[in-house]
N, C-alpha and C positions, 0 to 999 in steps of 0.2 A: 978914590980907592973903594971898592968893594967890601962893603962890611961882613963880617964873617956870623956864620947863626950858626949858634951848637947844633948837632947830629943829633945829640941825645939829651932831654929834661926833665928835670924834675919840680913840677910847681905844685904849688899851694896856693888856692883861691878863696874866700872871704864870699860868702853871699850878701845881698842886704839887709842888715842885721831887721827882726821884727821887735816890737814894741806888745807884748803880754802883760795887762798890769802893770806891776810896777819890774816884771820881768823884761831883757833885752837879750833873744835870742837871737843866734849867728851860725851858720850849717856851713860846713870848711870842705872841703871836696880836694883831692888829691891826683896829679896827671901825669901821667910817664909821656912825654913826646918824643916820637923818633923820626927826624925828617932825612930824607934820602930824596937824589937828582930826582926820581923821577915819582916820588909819592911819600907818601908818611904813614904812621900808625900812633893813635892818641886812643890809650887806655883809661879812664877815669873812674875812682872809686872815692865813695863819700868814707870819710875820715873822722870827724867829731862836731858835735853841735857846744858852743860856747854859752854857758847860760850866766847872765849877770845878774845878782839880786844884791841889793843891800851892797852893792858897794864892793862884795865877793863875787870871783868868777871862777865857774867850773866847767870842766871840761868831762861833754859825756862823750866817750867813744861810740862808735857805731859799729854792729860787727854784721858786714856782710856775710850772709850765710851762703847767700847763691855765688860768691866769687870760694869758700872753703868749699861748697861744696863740688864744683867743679877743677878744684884744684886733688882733691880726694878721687875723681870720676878720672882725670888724668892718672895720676901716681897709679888707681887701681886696672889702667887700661895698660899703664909700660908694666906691672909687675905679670898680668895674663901673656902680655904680650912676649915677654922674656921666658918665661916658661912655655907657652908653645913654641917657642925658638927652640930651645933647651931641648923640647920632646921629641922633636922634631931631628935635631942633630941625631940625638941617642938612637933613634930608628934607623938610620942611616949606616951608622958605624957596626951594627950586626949584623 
């Protein structure tokens, strides 16, 4: 029987942890896959570094700037984009 793979995922990967003093750093990376017959699409964004000291473990986030601010470069190209539609219609209708 043919074993079935999801369409679409969501994973969470572990790098190998580093050894700083008596610090044990860990960089966690995050991946959307979407596989289809005939190709796929895998997105990946770093997510948080795990820092271990003493026994306590924190969790720093990482905030990509270059994925906001392409998401802001998007939003501000459909909001142009709608209004030249908009201005465009109204020119029309006179």
């Amino acid at each position: 029987m043919k074993k079935s793979i999801p369409i679409l995922q969501w994973r969470t990967a572990e790098a190998e942890p580093i050894q700083v003093g008596d610090r044990r750093i860990t960089a966690v990376s995050q991946a959307l896959v979407l596989r289809l017959p005939f190709g796929g699409f895998v997105w990946n964004r770093p997510a948080w570094v795990t820092v271990e000291q003493g026994g306590q473990l924190r969790r720093i986030w990482i905030i990509d700037y270059t994925r906001l601010i392409l998401w802001g470069l998007g939003l501000l190209s459909l909001v142009f984009g709608l209004l030249a539609f908009e201005g465009g219609t109204k020119n029309k209708r006179r």
